[in-house]
C-alpha positions as CSV (number, residue, x, y, z in Angstrom):
1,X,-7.8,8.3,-33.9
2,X,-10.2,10.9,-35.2
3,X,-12.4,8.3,-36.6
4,X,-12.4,7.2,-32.9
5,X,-13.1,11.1,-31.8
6,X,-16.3,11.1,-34.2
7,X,-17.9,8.0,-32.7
8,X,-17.1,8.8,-29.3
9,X,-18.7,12.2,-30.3
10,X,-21.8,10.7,-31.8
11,X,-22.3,8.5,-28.5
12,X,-21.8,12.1,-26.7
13,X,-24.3,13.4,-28.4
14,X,-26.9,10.6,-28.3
15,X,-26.5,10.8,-24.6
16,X,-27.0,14.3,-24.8
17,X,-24.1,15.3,-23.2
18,X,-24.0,18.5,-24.9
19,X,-27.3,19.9,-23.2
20,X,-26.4,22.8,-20.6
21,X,-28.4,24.4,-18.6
22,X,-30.6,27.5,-19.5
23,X,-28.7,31.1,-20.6
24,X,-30.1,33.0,-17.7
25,X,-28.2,30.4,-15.4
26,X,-25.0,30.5,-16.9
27,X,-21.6,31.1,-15.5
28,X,-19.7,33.3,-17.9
29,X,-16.3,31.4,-17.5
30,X,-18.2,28.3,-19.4
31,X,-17.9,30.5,-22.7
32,X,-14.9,28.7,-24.3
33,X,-16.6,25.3,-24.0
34,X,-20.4,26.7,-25.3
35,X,-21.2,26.1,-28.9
36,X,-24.4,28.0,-29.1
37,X,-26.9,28.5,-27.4
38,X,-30.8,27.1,-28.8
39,X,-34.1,27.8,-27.2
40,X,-32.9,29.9,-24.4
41,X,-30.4,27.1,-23.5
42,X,-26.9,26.8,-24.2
43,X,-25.5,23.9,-26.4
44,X,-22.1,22.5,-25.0
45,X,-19.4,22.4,-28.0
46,X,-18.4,18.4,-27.9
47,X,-15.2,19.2,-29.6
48,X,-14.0,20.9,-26.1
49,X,-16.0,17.9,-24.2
50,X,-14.0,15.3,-26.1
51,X,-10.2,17.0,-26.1
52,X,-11.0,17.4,-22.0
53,X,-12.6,13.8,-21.6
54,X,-9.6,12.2,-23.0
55,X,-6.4,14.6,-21.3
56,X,-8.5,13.9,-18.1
57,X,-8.8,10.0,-18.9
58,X,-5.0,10.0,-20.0
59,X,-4.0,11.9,-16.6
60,X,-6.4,9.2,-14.6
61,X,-4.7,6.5,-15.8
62,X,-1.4,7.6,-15.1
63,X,-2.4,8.0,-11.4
64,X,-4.3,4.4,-11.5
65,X,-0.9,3.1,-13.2
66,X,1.3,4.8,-10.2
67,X,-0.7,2.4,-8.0
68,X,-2.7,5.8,-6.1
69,X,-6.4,5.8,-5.4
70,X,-8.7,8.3,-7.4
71,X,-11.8,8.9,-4.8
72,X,-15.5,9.1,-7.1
73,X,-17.3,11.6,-5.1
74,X,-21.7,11.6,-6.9
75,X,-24.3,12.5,-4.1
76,X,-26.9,13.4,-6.8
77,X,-30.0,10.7,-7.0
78,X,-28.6,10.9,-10.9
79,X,-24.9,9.9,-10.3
80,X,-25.3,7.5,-7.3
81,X,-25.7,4.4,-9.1
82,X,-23.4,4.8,-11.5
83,X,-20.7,6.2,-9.8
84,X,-21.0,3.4,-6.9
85,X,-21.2,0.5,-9.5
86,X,-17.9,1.9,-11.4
87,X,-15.9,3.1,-8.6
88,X,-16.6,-0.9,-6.7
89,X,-15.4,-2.2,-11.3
90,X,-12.3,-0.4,-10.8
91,X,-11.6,-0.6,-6.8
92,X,-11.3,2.9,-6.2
93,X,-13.5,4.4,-3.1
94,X,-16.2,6.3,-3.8
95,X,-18.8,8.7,-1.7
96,X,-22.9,8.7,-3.0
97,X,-24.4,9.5,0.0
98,X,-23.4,12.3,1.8
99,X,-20.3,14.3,1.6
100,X,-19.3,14.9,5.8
101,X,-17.9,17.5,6.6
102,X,-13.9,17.1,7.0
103,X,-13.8,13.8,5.2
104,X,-10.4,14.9,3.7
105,X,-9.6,17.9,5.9
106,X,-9.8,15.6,9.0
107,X,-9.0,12.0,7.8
108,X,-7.8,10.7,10.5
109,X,-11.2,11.2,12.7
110,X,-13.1,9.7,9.6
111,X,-11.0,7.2,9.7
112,X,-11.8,6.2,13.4
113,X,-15.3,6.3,12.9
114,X,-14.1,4.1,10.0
115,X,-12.0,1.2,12.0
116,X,-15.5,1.7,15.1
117,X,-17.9,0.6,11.6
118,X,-15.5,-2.0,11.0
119,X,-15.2,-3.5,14.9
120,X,-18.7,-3.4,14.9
121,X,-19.0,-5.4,12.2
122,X,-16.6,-7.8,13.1
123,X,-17.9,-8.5,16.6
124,X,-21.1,-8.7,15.2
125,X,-19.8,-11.5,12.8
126,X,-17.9,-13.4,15.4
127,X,-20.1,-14.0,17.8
128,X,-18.4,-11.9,20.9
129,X,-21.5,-10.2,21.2
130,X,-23.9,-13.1,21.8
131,X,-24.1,-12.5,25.6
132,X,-25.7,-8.4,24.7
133,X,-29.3,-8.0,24.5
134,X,-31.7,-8.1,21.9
135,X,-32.2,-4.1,22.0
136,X,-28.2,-3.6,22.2
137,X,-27.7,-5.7,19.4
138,X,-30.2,-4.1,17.1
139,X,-29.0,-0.4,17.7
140,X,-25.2,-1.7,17.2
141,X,-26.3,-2.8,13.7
142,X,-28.6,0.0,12.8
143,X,-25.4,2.4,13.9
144,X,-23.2,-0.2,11.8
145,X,-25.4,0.4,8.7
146,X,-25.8,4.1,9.3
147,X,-22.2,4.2,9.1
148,X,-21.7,1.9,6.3
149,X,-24.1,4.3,4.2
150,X,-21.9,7.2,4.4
151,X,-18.3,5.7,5.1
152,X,-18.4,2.3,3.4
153,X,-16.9,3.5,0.3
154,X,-13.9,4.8,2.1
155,X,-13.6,1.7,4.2
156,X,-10.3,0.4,2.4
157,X,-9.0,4.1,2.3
158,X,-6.0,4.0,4.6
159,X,-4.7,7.4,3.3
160,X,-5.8,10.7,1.6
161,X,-6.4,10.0,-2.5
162,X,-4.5,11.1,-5.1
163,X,-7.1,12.8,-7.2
164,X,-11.3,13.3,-6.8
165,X,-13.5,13.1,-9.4
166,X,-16.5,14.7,-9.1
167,X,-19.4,14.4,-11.0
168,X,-21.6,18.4,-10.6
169,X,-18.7,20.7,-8.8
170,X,-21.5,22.6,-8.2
171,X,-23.5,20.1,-6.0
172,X,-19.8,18.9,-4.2
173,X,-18.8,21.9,-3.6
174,X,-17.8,21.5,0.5
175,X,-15.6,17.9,-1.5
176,X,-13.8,20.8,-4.1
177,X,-12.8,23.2,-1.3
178,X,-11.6,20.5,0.6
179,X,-9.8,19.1,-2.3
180,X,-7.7,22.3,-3.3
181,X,-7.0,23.0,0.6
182,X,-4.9,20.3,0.6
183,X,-3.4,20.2,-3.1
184,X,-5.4,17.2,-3.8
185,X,-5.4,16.9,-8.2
186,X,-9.1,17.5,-9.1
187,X,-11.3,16.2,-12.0
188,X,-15.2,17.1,-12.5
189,X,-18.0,16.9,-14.8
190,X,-18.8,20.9,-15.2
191,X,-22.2,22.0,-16.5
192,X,-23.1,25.8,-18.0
193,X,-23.8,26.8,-14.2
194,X,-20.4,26.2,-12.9
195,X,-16.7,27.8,-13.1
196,X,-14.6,25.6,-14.9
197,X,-11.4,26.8,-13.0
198,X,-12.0,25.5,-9.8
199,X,-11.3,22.1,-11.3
200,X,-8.1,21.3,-12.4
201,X,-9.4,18.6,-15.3
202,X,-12.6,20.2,-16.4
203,X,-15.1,18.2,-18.3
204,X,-17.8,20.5,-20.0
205,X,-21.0,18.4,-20.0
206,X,-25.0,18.1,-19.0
207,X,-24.3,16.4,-15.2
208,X,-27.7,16.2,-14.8
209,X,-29.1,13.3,-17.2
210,X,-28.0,10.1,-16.5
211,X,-27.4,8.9,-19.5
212,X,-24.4,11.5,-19.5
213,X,-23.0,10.9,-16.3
214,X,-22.7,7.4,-17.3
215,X,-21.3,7.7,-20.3
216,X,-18.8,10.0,-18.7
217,X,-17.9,7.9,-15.6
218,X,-17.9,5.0,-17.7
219,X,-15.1,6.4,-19.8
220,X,-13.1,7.6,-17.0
221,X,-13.6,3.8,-15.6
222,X,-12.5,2.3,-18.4
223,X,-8.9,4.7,-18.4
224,X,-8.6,3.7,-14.9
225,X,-8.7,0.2,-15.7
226,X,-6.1,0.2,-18.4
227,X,-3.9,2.0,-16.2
228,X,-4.7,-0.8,-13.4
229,X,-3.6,-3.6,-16.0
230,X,-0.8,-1.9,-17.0
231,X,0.7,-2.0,-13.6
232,X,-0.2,-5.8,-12.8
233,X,1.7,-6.8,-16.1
234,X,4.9,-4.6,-15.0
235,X,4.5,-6.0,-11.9
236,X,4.2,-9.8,-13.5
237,X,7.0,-8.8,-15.4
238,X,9.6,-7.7,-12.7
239,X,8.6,-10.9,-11.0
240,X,9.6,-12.7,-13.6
241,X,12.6,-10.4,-13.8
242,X,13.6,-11.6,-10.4
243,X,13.1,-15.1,-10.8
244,X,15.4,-15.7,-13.5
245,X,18.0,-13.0,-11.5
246,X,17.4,-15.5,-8.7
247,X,17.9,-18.7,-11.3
248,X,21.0,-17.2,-12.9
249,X,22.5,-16.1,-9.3
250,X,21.7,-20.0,-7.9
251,X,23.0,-21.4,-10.8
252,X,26.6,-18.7,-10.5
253,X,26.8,-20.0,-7.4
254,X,26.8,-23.5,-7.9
255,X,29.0,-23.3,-10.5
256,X,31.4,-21.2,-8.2
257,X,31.0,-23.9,-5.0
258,X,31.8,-26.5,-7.6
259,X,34.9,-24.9,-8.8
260,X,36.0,-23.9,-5.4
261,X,35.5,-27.8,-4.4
262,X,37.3,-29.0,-7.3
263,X,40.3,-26.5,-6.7
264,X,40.4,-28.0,-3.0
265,X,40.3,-31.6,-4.3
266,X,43.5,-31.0,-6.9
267,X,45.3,-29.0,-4.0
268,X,44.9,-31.7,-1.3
269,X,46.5,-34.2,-4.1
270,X,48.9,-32.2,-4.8
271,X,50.0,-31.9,-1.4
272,X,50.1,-35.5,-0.5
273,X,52.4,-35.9,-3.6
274,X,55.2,-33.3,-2.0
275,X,54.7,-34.7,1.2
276,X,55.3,-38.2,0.1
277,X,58.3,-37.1,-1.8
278,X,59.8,-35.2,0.9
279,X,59.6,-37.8,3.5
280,X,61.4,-40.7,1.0
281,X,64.3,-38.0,0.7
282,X,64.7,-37.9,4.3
283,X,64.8,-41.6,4.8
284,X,67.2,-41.7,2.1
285,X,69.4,-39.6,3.6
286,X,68.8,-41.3,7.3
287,X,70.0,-44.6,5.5
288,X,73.4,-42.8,4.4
């Protein structure tokens, strides 16, 4: 294991996770997780960025395991790539465009303007909307793809998440505030600038180069994945489980009906033998 730690280390370091942001901008709550500070910027102690990368990984996949949905919330030109391409790997929703107002606070109304994207769509795809103009139809699908920027992440969301994972809580601020209001579990990439409380699975590191972010997110991903397999096998399992419950209570029964038939079959014998018996006694007696 801490032969793992020291590559997953050195790959944090090539990325150059451990870059923070410059001393005059630093949030004094970061101390535990600085390492030094070079140059007038301070250095993020990988150690910390590890230990916190894997408890936050190991809660993640417990969550993805329970069968829950982690939302990826990265509205920085640096995250929105990668946070889109891994939340789509793993299935989860995700936001990259722009956090609205209320998203979690007011679900249900996003989730109208959700199920009006998805109508649109629809009747666009259909063909109910053939008889409509040529103007109509263009501003129903520049209003469908206005919404799909901002809500098509969230389209499959029927419920509030589990968990958020936020890459800069800094940036996503109006997403945290949300978040704790409703006692949602939250997870976040925290740079030098930001107060590592707010989150409740702080992960010290630079959340401004991409190469960090990706090798963060990319890591959480994979956690979330095992977590996903884990459950389809117990799943495979149990219905395997059943099916041989199922064999064993077809075959108990059969073997109970063909008893039960053989038990009738020796008592209606059995019967006529009594019978047959009885009735030559009584002629017997009729002839005396």
């Amino acid at each position: 294991m801490e032969n793992n730690n020291t590559s997953l280390q050195q790959q944090l370091l090539e990325a150059g996770v451990h870059f923070g942001h410059l001393k005059k901008k630093w949030n004094p709550k970061m101390l535990p997780y600085i390492f030094a500070e070079k140059k007038g910027i301070h250095i993020i102690d990988l150690n910390k960025t590890v230990e916190c990368l894997q408890e936050a990984a190991a809660a993640m996949k417990q969550i993805a395991r329970s069968g829950k949905k982690i939302l990826f919330v990265g509205t920085k030109k640096q995250a929105k790539d990668i946070v889109t391409e891994c939340a789509q790997r793993v299935g989860m929703p995700y936001v990259t465009e722009r956090w609205l107002g209320g998203m979690l606070t007011n679900f249900n109304t996003v989730r109208k303007s959700v199920k009006k994207m998805q109508s649109i769509e629809k009747m666009l795809n259909d063909g109910s909307l053939d008889s409509i103009t040529k103007k109509e139809r263009l501003t129903l699908t520049r209003d469908k793809e206005k919404m799909e920027k901002v809500l098509g992440g969230i389209a499959q969301l029927g419920r509030v998440p589990a968990a958020l994972f936020i890459v800069d809580i800094g940036h996503e601020h109006i997403a945290l505030s949300e978040a704790k209001r409703l006692g949602i579990t939250t997870f976040g990439v925290v740079d030098t600038n930001c107060d590592p409380n707010k989150v409740d699975f702080p992960i010290p590191a630079n959340d401004d180069a991409t190469k960090s972010i990706a090798i963060i997110v990319n890591y959480i991903t994979a956690a979330i994945q095992e977590g996903l397999t884990e459950r389809q096998a117990a799943k495979d399992e149990e219905v395997e489980d059943n099916f041989a419950d199922e064999k064993e209570k077809q075959a108990a029964k059969l073997l109970a009906e063909a008893e039960a038939e053989g038990n009738r079959g020796a008592r209606s014998q059995g019967g006529g033998r009594r019978r047959s018996s009885g009735s030559g006694a009584r002629s017997g007696a009729a002839k005396r």
